[in-house]
N, C-alpha and C positions, 0 to 999 in steps of 0.2 A: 249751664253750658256744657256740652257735651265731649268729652276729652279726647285728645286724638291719638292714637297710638301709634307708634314709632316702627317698623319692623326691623329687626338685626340687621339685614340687608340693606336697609336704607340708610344706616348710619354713616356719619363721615369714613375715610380712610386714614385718618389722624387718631380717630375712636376708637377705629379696629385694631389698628397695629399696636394702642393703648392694650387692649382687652388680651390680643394675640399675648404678647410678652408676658402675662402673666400666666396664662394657662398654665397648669404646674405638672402636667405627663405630658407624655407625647400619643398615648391614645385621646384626650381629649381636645388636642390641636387637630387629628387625622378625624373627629368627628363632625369637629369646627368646619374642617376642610369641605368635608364633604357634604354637609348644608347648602352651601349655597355655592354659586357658579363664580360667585364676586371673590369670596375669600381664598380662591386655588391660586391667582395671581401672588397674594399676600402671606400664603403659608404652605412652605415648601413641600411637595411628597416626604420628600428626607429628609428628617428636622436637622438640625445645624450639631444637633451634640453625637446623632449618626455619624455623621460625616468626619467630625473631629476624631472620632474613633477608629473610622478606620483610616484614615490616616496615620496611627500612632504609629511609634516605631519601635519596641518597647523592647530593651535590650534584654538577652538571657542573664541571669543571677552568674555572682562569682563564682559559686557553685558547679557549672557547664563542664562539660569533661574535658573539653578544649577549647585554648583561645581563640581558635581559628572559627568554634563554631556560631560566633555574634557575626561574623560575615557574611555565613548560611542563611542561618535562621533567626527567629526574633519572638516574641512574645506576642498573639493578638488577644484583645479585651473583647470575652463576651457578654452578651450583657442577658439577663432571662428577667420578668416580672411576673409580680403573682398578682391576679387579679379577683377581684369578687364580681359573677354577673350575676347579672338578673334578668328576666324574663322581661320582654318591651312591652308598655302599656296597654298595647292591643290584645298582649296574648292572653284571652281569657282564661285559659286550662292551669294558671299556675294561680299560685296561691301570694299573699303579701309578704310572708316568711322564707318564702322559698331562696335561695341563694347558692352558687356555686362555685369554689374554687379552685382555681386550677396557673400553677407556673407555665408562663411562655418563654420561650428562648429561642433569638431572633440571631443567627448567626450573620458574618456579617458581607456572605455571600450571600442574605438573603434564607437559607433555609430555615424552617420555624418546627421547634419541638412543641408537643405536651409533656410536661414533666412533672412529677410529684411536686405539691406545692413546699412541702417539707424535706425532701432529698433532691439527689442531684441524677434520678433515676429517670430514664426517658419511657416514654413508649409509644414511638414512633412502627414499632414490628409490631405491636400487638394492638393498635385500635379495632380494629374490624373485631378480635376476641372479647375486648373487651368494653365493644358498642361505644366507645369515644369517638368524636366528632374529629375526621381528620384535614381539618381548616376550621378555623373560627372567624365569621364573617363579626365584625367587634358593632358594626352597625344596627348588627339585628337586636341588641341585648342593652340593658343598659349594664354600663363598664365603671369600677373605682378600682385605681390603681392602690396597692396596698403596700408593695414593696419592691426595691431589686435586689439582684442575687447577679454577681460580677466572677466571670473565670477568666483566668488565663490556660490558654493555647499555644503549643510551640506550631510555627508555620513556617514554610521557606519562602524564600524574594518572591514568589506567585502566590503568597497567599494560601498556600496545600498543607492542610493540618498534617503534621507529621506526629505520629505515632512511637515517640519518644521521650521519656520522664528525665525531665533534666536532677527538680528537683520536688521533692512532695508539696504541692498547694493547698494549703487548707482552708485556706477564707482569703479572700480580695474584698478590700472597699476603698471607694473613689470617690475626688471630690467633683464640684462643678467645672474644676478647673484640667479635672484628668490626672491630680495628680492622683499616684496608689499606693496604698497600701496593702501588703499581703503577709500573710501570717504560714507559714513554711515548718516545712523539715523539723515535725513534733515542736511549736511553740516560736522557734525565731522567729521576729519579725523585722519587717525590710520595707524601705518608700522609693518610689522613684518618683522624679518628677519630668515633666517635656524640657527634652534638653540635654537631661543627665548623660555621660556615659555610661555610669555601674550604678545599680543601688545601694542604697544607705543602710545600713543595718541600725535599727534601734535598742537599745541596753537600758537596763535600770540600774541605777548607781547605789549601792547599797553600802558603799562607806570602805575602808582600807583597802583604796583601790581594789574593791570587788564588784563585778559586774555582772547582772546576772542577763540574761537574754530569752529567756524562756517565758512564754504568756498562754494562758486561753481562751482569750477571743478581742478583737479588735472591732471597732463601730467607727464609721462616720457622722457625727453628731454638730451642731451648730459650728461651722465650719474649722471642726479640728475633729485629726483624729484621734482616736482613746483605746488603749490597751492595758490590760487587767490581765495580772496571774493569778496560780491559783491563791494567794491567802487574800486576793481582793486588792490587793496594793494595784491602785488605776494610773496608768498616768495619761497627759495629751501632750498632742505635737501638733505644732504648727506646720500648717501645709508648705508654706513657703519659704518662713528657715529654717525647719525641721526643728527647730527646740522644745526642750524635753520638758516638762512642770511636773509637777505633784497635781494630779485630780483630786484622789479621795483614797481613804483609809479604812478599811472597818471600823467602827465605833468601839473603841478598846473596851468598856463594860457589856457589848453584847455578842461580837466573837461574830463567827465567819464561821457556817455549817462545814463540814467535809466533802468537796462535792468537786463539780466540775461547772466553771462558770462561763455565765453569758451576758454577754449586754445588750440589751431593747433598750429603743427609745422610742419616744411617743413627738409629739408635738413640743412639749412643755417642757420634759424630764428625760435625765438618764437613768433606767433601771440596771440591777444586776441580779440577775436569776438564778439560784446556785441549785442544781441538780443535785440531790443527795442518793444513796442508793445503800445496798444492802449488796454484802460478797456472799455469793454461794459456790461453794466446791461440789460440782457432781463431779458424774464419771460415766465416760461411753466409750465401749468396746474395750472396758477395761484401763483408761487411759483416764486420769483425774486432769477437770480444768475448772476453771477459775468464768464465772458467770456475773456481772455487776447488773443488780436486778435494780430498777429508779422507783424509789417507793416516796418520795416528796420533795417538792422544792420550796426553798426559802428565798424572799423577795425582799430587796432593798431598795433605795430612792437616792440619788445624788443629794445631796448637801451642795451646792456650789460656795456656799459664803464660808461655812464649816471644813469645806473640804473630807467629807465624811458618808459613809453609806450610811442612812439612818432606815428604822422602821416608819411606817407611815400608815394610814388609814385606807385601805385597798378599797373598802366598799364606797368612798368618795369621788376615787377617782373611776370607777366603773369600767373597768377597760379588760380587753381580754389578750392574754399572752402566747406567740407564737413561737416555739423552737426548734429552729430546722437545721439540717445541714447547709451550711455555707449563707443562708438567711437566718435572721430573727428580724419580729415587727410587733407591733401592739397593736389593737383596733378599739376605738372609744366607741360602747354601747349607746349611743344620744336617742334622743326619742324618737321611733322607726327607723333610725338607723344600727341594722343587723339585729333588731328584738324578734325574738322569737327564734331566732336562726344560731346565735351564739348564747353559752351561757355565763354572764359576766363571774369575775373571779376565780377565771382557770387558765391554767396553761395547757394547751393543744401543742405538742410534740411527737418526734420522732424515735424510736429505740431499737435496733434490731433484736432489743428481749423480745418486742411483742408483735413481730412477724410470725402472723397464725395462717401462713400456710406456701406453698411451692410456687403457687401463682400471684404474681407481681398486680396490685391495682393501684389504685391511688389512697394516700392514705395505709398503706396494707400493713407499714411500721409504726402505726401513730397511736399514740394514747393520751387521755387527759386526766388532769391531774386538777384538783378541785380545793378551792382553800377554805371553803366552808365547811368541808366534811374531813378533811384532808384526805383525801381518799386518791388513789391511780388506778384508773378502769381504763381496760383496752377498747380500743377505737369500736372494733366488732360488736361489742357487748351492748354499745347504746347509739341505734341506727340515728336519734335526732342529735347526734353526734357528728358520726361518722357520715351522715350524708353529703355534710359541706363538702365531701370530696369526693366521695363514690357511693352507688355509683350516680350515675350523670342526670339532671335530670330529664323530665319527660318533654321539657320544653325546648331542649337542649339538639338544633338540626343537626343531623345527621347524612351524611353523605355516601352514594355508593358509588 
């Protein structure tokens, strides 16, 4: 007996709105959308978490130079993703390995940057120089969301970015619920939540009434957030009463490199990524400074039962590491997924040591860093590298 097949289309609208709810980006609900004529009724142009966003009302830090100026102006959330495409089935001219990434950033008037997938560098002035596509049709390619990358913007009651630093933003991360997290003014960090009038400042309590505030990087990870100083000391907080726990410690018999830390998560785990580096003193125009060159990083694993960063089996877990400004992300090498295109067991990051040259591309600060060899080679030196970012590929339309 011969079986009959169902089409997408034809399914209940009990099924759909089942299927819709889970989509987990919002490029692959706007792909959903635009398959079939049925599903536009069912799934909004502007997803619902859009919309909650700009709605926010997101008051300026204590910090503000005046109290009067939270009556002004206010905070809006921008949001950017970095995505990996790929060339659509049809298009014969690419290859199975081929892949391309690139940060978008959807301001919330609508205008859309290309921006370095690893900095917070646009180049919206310079597509035509440097042959980037200036719109990306997301239909034409197939699209996996990889990650987002969260600013704050000071704007007045119209919504008009204004061109004023209240206070240094270093990193933002957000839950499902809006609330945020922002890591500030060299290390402090601060939550707000919908509702709040001021932000919360978070501390680490170190004992005879000593408090310390200072951290280097914050993650939103299974729904708390997590902040880590430099000696790895982690802690989380709860999104909703802010309370403060113990995460995790370094493993006191094997120490915490010297470095500058980050945390990635994957699916499964939370890692911590310690950049190490080397100081070099030159000297130009006769004037001596101080250079910190990244010659390896050291990788650790959550402990959750331990409460503990431990070492762990990298080649098991097969995944590859990304470090950027104001982003980190991980990608699991699975079978055809990203083989041939990345190479498992390295970190792919940012440094302005290894800006080799005047003119800005994608990638133009990035070098990788390799645990098999432990080696750090600049981005330029190895094109099946450096291509996941520039330049573009040939399948990649172009617009004049």
């Amino acid at each position: 007996m011969k079986k009959s097949k169902t089409k997408l289309c034809d399914l209940p609208d009990v099924l759909l709105s089942s299927i819709i709810e889970k989509l987990e980006t919002q490029s692959n609900a706007l792909r959903l959308r635009a398959s079939c004529r049925k599903f536009q009724p069912l799934i909004p142009p502007l997803p619902k978490t859009l919309l909650e966003r700009q709605s926010l009302n997101i008051p300026l830090p204590f910090a503000s130079s005046s109290s009067s100026d939270n009556n002004h102006f206010h905070y809006s959330l921008i949001e950017s993703k970095v995505f990996a495409i790929r060339p659509g089935s049809e298009d014969a001219s690419a290859t199975a390995t081929t892949c391309w990434f690139i940060k978008v950033q959807e301001s919330n008037s609508g205008q859309v940057r290309l921006m370095d997938p690893l900095s917070r560098f646009g180049f919206e002035n310079a597509s035509d120089k440097l042959k980037l596509p200036k719109y990306l049709n997301m239909l034409d390619y197939e699209v996996k969301e990889l990650a987002q990358d969260f600013e704050l913007e000071v704007v007045d009651k119209d919504e008009n970015k204004v061109d004023e630093t209240y206070f240094l933003i270093e990193k933002v991360v957000v839950s499902e619920d809006f609330e945020i997290m922002a890591m500030h003014d060299r290390g402090k960090v601060s939550v707000w939540r919908k509702g709040d009038i001021n932000w919360t400042s978070i501390r680490l309590d170190l004992g005879n009434n000593c408090m310390e505030n200072s951290f280097e990087d914050i993650i939103y990870y299974k729904k708390k957030f997590y902040v880590t100083n430099r000696r790895g000391v982690t802690l989380y907080v709860d999104c909703k009463t802010l309370t403060v726990m113990l995460a995790a410690t370094p493993d006191p018999l094997r120490g915490l490199s010297d470095g500058l830390n980050y945390l990635v998560k994957s699916d499964k785990h939370l890692y911590l990524l310690v950049k190490c580096w080397i100081r070099m003193y030159l000297c130009r125009d006769n004037k001596p400074y101080l250079k910190l060159h990244p010659t390896r990083f050291q990788l650790l694993k959550l402990d959750e039962e331990k409460n503990m960063w431990v070492d762990f089996d990298l080649i098991s877990e097969n995944r590859v590491f990304f470090v950027g400004e104001g982003c980190c992300f991980s990608v699991g090498i699975g079978v055809g997924e990203f083989a041939g295109t990345l190479k498992r067991n390295c970190v792919y990051f940012s440094d302005s040591a290894f800006a080799n040259s005047d003119d800005a591309y994608p990638g133009w600060t990035s070098a990788v860093f390799d645990f098999d060899d432990y080696e750090v080679w600049r981005f330029s030196k190895f094109p099946s590298h450096s291509r996941i970012f520039w330049p573009p590929p040939a399948w990649i339309k172009l617009q004049d």
